[in-house]
ROLUM-366492 format. One line per 8 residues: number of its first residue (from 1); their letters; for each residue x, y, z of C-alpha. Coordinates in nm, 4 decimals. Each point is the difference from the previous one (the first is absolute). Layout:
<pts>
NUM) A) X/Y/Z; ...
</pts>
This chain:
<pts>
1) XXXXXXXX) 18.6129/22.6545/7.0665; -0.1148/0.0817/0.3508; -0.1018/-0.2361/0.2811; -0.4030/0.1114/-0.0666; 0.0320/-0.0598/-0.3765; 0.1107/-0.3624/0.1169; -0.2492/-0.0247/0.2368; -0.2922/0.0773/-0.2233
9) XXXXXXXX) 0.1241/-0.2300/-0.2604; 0.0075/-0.2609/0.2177; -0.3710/0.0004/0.1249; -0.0871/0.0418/-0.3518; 0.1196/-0.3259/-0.1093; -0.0966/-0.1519/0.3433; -0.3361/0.1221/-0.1114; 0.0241/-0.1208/-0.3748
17) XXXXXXXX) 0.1104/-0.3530/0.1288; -0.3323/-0.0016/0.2357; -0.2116/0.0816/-0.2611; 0.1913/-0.2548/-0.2848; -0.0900/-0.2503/0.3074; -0.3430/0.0719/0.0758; -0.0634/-0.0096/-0.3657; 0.1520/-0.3488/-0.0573
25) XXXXXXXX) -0.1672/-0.1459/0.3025; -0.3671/0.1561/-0.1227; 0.1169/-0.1612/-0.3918; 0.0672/-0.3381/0.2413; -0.3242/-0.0342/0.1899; -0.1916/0.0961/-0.2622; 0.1470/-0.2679/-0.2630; -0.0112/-0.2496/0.3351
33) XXXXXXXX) -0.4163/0.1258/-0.0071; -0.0076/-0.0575/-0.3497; 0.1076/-0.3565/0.0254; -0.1945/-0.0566/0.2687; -0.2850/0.0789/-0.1756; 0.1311/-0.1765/-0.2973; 0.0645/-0.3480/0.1776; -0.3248/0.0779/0.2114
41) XXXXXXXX) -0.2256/0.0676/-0.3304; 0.2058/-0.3204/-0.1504; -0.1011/-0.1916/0.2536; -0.3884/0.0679/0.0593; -0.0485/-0.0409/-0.3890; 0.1696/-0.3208/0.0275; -0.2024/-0.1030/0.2880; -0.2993/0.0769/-0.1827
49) XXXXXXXX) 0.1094/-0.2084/-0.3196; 0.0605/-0.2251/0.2453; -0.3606/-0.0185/0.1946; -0.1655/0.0223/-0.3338; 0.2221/-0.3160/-0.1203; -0.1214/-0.1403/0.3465; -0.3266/0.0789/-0.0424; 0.0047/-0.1136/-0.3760
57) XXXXXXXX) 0.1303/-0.3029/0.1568; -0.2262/-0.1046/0.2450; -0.2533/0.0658/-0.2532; 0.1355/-0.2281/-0.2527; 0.0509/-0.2377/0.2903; -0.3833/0.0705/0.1277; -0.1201/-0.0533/-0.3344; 0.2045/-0.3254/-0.0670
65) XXXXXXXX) -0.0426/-0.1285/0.3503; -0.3636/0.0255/-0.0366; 0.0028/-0.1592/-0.3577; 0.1627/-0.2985/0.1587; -0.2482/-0.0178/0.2638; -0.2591/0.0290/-0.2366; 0.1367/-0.3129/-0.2090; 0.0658/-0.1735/0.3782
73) XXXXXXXX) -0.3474/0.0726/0.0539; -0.1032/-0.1959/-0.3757; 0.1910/-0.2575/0.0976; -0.1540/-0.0842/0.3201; -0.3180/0.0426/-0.0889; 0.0773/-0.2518/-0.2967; 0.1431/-0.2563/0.2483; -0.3458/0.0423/0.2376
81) XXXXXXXX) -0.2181/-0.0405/-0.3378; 0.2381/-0.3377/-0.0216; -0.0752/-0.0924/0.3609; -0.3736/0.0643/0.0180; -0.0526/-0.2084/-0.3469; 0.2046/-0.2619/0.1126; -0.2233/-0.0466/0.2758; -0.3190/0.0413/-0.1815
89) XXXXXXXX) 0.1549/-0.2936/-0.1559; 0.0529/-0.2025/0.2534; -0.3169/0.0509/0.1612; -0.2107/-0.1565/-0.3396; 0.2574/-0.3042/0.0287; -0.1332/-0.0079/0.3886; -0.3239/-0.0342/-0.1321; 0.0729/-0.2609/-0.2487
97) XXXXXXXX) 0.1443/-0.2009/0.2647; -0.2576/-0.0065/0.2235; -0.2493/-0.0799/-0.2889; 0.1657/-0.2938/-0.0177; 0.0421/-0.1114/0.3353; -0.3572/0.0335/0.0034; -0.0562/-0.2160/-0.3360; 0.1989/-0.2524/0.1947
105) XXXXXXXX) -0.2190/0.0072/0.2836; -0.3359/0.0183/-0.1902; 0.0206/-0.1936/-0.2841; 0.0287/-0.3875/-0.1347; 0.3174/0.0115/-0.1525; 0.2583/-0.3007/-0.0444; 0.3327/-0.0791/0.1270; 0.1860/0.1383/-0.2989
113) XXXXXXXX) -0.2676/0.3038/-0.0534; 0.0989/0.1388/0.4010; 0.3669/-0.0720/-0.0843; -0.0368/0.2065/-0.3199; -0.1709/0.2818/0.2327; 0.2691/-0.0220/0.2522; 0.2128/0.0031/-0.2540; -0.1222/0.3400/-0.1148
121) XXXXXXXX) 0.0206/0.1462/0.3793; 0.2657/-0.0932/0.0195; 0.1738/0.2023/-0.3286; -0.2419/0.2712/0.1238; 0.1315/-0.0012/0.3820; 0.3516/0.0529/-0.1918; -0.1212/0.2715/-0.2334; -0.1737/0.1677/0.3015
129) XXXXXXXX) 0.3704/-0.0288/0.2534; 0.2310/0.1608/-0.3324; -0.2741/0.3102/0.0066; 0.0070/0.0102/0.3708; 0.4004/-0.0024/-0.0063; -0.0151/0.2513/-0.2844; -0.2485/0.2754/0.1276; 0.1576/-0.0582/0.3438
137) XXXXXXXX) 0.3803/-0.0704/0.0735; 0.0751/0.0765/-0.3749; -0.1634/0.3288/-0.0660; 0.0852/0.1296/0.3698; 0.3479/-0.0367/-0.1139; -0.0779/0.2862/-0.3119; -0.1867/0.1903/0.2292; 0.2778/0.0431/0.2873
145) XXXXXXXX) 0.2384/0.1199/-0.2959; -0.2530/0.2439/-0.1119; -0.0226/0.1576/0.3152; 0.3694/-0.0143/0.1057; 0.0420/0.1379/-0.3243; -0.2890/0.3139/0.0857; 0.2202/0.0720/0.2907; 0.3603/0.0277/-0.1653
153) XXXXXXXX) -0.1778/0.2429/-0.2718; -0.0640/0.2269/0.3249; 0.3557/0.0247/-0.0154; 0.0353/0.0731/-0.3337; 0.1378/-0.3559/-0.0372; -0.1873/-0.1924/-0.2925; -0.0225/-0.3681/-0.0349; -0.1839/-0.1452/-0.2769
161) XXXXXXXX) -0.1556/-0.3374/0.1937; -0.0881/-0.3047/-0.2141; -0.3463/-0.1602/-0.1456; -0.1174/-0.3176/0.1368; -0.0839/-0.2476/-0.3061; -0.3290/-0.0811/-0.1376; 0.0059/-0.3731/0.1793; 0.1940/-0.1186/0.3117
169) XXXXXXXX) 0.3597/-0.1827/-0.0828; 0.0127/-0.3643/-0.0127; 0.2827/0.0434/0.2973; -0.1966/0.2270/0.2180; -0.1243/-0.2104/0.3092; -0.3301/-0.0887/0.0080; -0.2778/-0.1515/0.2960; -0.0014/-0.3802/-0.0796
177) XXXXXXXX) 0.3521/-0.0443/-0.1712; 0.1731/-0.3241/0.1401; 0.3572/0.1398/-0.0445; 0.3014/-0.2833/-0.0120; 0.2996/0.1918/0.1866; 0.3759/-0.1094/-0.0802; 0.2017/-0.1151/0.2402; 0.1797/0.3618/0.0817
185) XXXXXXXX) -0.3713/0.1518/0.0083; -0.1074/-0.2329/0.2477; 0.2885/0.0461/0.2208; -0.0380/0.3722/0.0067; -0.3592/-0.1177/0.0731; 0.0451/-0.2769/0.2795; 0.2440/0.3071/0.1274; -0.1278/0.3344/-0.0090
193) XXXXXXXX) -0.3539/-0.1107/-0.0809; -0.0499/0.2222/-0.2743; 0.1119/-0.0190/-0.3900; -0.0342/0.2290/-0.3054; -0.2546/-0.0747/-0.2442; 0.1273/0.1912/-0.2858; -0.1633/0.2831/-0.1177; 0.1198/0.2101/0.3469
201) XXXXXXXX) -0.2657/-0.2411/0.1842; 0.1131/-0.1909/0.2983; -0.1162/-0.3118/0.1281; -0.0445/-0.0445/0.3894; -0.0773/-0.3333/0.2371; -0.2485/0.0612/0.3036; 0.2315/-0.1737/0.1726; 0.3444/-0.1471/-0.0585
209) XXXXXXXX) -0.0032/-0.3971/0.0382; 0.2379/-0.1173/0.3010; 0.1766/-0.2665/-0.2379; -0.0890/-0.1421/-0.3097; 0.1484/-0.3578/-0.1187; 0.1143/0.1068/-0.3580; 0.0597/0.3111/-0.1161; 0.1133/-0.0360/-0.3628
217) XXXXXXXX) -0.3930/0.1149/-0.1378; -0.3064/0.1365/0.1277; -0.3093/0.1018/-0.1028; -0.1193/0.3063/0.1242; -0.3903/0.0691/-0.0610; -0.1563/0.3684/-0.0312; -0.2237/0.0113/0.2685; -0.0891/0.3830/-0.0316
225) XXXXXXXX) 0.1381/0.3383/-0.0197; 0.0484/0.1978/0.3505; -0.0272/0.4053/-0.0578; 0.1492/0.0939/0.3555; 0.3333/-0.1309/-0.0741; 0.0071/-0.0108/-0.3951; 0.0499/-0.3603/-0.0953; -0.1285/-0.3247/-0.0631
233) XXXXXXXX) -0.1105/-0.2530/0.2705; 0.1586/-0.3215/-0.0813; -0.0698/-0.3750/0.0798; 0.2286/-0.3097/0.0285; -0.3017/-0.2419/0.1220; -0.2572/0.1038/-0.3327; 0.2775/-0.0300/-0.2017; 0.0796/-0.3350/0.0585
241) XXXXXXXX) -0.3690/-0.0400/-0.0551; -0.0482/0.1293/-0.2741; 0.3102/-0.1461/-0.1694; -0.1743/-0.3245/0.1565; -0.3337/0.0750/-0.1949; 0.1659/0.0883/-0.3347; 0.1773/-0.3222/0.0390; -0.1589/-0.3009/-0.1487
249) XXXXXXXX) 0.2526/-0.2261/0.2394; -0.1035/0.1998/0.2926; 0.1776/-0.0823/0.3230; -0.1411/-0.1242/0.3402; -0.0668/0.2408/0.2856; -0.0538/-0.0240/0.3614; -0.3892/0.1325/0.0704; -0.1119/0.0107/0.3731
257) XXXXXXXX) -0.3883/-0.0438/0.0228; -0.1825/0.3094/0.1677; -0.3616/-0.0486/-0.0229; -0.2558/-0.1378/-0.2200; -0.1862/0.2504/-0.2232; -0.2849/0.0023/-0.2706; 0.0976/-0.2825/-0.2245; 0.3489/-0.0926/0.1271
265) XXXXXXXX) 0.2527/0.0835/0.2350; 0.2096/0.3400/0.1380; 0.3771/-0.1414/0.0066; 0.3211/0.2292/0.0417; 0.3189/-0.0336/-0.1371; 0.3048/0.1328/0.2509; 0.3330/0.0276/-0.3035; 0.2771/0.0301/0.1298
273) XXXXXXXX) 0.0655/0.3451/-0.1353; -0.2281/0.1200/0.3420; -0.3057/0.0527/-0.1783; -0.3119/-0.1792/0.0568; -0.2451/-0.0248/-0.3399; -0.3631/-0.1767/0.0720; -0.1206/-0.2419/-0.2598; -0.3109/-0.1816/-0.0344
281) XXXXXXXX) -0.0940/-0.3550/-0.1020; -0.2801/-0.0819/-0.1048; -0.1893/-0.3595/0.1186; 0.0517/-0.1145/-0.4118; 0.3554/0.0039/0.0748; 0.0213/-0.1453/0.3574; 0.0113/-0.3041/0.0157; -0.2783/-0.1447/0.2139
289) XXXXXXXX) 0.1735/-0.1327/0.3415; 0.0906/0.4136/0.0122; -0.3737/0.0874/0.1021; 0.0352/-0.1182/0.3825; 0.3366/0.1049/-0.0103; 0.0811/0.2433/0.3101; 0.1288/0.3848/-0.0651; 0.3614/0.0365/0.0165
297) XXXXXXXX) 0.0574/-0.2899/-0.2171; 0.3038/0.0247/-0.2357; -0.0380/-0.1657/-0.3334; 0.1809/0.0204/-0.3266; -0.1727/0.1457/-0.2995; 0.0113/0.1304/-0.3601; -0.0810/0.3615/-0.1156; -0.2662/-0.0402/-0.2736
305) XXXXXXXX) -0.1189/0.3302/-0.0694; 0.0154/0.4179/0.0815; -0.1181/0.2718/-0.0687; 0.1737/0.3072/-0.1476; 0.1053/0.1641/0.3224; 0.0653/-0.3639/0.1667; -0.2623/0.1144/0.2301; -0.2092/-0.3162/-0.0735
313) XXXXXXXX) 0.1950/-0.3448/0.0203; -0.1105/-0.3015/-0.0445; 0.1894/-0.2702/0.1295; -0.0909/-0.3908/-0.0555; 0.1551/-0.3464/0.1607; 0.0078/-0.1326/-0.3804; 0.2767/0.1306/-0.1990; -0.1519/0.1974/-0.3072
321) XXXXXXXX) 0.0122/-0.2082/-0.3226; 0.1496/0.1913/-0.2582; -0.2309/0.0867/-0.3129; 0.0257/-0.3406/-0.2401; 0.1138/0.2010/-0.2975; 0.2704/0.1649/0.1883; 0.3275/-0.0473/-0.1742; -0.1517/-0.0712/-0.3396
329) XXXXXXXX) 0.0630/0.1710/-0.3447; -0.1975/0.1270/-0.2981; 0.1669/0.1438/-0.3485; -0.1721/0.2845/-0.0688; 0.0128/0.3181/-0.2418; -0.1988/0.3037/-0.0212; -0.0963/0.2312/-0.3072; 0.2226/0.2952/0.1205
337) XXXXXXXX) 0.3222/0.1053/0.1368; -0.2547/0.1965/0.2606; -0.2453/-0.2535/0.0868; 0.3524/-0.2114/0.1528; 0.0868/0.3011/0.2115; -0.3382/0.0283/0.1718; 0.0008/-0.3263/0.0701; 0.3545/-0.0354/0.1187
345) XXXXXXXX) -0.0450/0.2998/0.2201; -0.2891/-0.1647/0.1474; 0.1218/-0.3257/0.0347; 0.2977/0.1786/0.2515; -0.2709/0.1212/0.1799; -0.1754/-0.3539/0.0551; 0.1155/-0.2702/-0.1675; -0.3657/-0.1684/-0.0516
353) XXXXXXXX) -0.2199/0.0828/-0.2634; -0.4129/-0.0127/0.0043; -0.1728/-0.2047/-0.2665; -0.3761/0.0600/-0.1054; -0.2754/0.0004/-0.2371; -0.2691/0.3309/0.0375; -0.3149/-0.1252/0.0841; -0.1751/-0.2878/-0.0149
361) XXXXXXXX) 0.1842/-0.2970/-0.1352; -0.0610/-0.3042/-0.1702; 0.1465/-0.2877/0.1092; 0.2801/-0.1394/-0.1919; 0.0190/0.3468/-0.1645; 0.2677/0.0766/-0.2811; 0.3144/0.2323/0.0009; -0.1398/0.3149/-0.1314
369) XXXXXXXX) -0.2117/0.1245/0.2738; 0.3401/-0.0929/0.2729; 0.1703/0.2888/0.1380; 0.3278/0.0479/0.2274; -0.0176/0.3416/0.2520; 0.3504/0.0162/0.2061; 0.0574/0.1589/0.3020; -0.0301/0.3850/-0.1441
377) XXXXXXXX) -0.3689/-0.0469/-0.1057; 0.0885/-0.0392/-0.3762; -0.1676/-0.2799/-0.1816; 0.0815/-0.1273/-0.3500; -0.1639/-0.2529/-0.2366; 0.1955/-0.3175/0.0003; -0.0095/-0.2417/-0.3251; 0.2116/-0.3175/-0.0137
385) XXXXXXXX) 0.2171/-0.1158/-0.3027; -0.0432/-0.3668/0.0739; 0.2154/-0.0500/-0.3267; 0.2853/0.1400/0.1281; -0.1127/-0.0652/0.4012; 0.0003/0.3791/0.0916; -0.2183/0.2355/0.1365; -0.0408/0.3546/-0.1652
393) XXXXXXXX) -0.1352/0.3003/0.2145; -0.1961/0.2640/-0.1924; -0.0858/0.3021/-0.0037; -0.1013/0.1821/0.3448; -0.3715/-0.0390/0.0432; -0.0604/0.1498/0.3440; 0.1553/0.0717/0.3164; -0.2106/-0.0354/0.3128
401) XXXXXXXX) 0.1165/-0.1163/0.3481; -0.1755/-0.2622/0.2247; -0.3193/-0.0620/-0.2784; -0.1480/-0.3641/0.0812; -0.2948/-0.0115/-0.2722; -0.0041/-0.3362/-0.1567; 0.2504/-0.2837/0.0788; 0.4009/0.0832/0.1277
409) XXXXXXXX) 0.2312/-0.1916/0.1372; 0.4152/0.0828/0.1299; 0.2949/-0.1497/-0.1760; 0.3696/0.0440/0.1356; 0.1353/-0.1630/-0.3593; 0.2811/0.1855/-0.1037; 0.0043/0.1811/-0.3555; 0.3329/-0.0352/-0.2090
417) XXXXXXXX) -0.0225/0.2541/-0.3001; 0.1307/-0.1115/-0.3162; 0.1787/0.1959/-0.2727; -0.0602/0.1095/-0.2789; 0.0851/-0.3346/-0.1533; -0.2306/-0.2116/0.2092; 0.2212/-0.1213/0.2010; 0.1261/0.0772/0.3610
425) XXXXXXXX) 0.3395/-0.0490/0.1949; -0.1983/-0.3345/0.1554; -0.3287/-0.1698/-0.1193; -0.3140/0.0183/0.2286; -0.0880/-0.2841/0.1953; -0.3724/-0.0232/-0.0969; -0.0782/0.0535/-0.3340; -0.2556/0.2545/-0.0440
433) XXXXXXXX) -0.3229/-0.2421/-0.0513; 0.1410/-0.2115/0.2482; 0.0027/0.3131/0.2101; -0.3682/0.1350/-0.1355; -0.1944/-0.3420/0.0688; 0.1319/0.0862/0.3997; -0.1248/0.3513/-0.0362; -0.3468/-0.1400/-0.1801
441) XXXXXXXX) -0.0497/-0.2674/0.3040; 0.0834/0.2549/0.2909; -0.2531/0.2305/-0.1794; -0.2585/-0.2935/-0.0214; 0.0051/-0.1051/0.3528; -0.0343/0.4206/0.0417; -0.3077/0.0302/-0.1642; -0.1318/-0.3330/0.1498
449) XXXXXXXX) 0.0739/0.1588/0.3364; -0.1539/0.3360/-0.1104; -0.3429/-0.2175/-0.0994; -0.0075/-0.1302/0.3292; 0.0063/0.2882/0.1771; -0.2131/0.1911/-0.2406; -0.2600/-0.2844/0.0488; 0.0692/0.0177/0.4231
457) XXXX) -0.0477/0.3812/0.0036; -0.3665/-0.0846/-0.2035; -0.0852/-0.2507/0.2627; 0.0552/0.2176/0.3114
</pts>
């Protein structure tokens, strides 16, 4: 074979081995195209699932978030419907109050028929503080949940807030309460000045007292409700008042005389707590040396009455006598397991009850026509088993608050329920027409008192 042969040969497969080369480099780049556009195709079809499973998404999330919203929405609106009825509410007991302030005022009533109306504001000034704490520190409570939960459903965060209850709770604070603090309460009170009220309330003093001479129990009285800071302005001073009021062996306090004013006298009392809480004493109470008396004069005296909101105190130098059927006892047993938990429920709010005959009476009248209304406003037919020395309630007849037709008078006697043998865990101390022919006189010397001022109010 010559050189040329070789030669030839050689370029051929020099040749063949390009081409074999090209070829598998154009079979490379065009499988590395085809899984480019494989992976590239892969992926834009999976990022479309993927925005329409977005999409889908937010839509669901839209559509849910909005739902929720919507059902935020009922809810408020429920809990404003709650607030603006409560306050319709409140404003017809405001009328009802000021009715009879003005019966007061206006008409010839006796000592026991003004008591019996004062009675009644009183009940109603508590009925018109529980609506004022319900449509206002209560509700407010519901309604900042509401909206913090509006905002965390803008974040697709949902959180189902409660429902406030039909009525306030018994433990929910409330303008007017006298609370009695333990001993570790009042510390963190005498401390800090503030304490928790339950119900996430808190309790704050005006000012904290520089020392106090015990501190084993207070009581603290709600003076109002302060919507800057969120709690409840408390008082060391009307506590002890009030407690001093409620008690029928009421303590002495220091009074300073200020001035003299339409029928009796402006006094002060400074407590040592560091609040100062003015009273007034009327000339009936004073005793007479205390008309010529200079101002600044520092006398003892009693606390014989307030008003709801201790606003109103009437202070005396005579100690109060308590009521003279205070301590005593009456057997008594009513028709119904229901008719004893009225009246047992009533009797924890006040523990006197209002006796009465509707409309004119005759003196000397009988036990049919007597009636017993508690502190609630119920009022049941009383008849007396002299037999046996007990008094049975009946049926409910009415309940009204404050009426003073006819003859009424106040009793503080206290009502032991026998079972359903008769008998209780102790026997009364009056038997029940020993009890009655009290109730009978009282309502005599009523009436008498009603005929002279009827006959007074014909004269002038």
């Amino acid at each position: 074979m010559s050189i040329g042969s070789l030669i030839i040969g050689g370029g051929t497969l020099v040749v063949a081995a390009e081409i074999a080369t090209w070829c598998f480099k154009a079979a490379a780049k065009s499988e590395r195209q085809y899984r480019r556009d494989f992976v590239r195709t892969e992926r834009a079809e999976r990022r479309e699932i993927e925005r329409e499973t977005r999409l889908q998404l937010a839509q669901e999330a839209y559509e849910q978030r909005g739902a929720w919203l919507d059902m935020l929405s009922e809810y408020m609106d429920a809990v404003w419907e709650m607030r603006g009825r409560t306050r319709e509410l409140r404003s017809q007991f405001q009328e009802i109050v000021r009715a009879n302030l003005t019966l007061i005022k206006t008409s010839p009533l006796t000592f026991q028929q003004q008591e019996a109306i004062r009675d009644c504001i009183f009940h109603l000034e508590r009925g018109i503080a529980r609506l004022q704490a319900y449509s206002g520190p209560y509700l407010q409570a519901f309604v900042s949940d509401i909206k913090n939960a509006k905002r965390a459903a803008l974040g697709n965060t949902f959180i189902e807030p409660g429902m406030p209850d039909a009525v306030l709770p018994d433990v929910f604070p409330v303008v007017g309460d006298n609370l009695r603090l333990s001993p570790e309460e009042t510390q963190a009170l005498l401390r800090t000045g503030e304490v928790e009220l339950g119900c996430g309330q808190l309790g704050r003093l005006s000012r904290i007292p520089a020392s106090v001479g015990s501190t084993s129990e207070v009581d603290a009285f709600v003076e109002d409700y302060d919507r800057d800071s969120y709690c409840w302005r408390l008082s060391l001073a009307k506590g002890a008042i009030a407690s001093a009021s409620a008690s029928h062996a009421a303590g002495v306090i220091e009074a300073t005389l200020l001035s003299q004013s339409k029928g009796g006298f402006r006094a002060a009392w400074h407590s040592p707590f560091g609040e100062s809480v003015e009273l007034f004493m009327p000339f009936a109470l004073a005793e007479p040396a205390m008309r010529g008396a200079p101002f600044g004069t520092r006398l003892p005296v009693f606390v014989h009455q307030t008003d709801y909101r201790t606003r109103r105190i009437v202070v005396g130098q005579r100690q109060p006598s308590p009521p003279d059927d205070l301590g005593d006892t009456v057997l008594v047993e009513v028709a119904s397991p229901d008719i004893r938990i009225t009246v047992e429920r009533a009797l924890s709010v006040s523990p006197s009850t209002f006796w009465l005959i509707e409309g004119p009476v005759t003196i000397g009248c009988g036990d049919a026509t007597l009636r017993m209304r508690v502190a609630t406003g119920e009022e049941f037919s009383v008849i007396a088993d002299d037999r046996r020395g007990v008094l049975r309630f009946a049926e409910q007849i009415g309940c009204r608050l404050g009426n003073v037709d006819g003859a009424l008078c106040r009793s503080y006697v206290g009502l032991r329920f026998a079972d359903r043998t008769g008998a209780a865990s102790e026997p009364g101390r009056l038997r029940a027409d020993e009890f009655l022919a009290r109730i009978r006189s009282r309502l005599d010397e009523q009436e008498e008192l009603q005929r002279v001022f009827r006959e007074e109010s014909l004269e002038t």
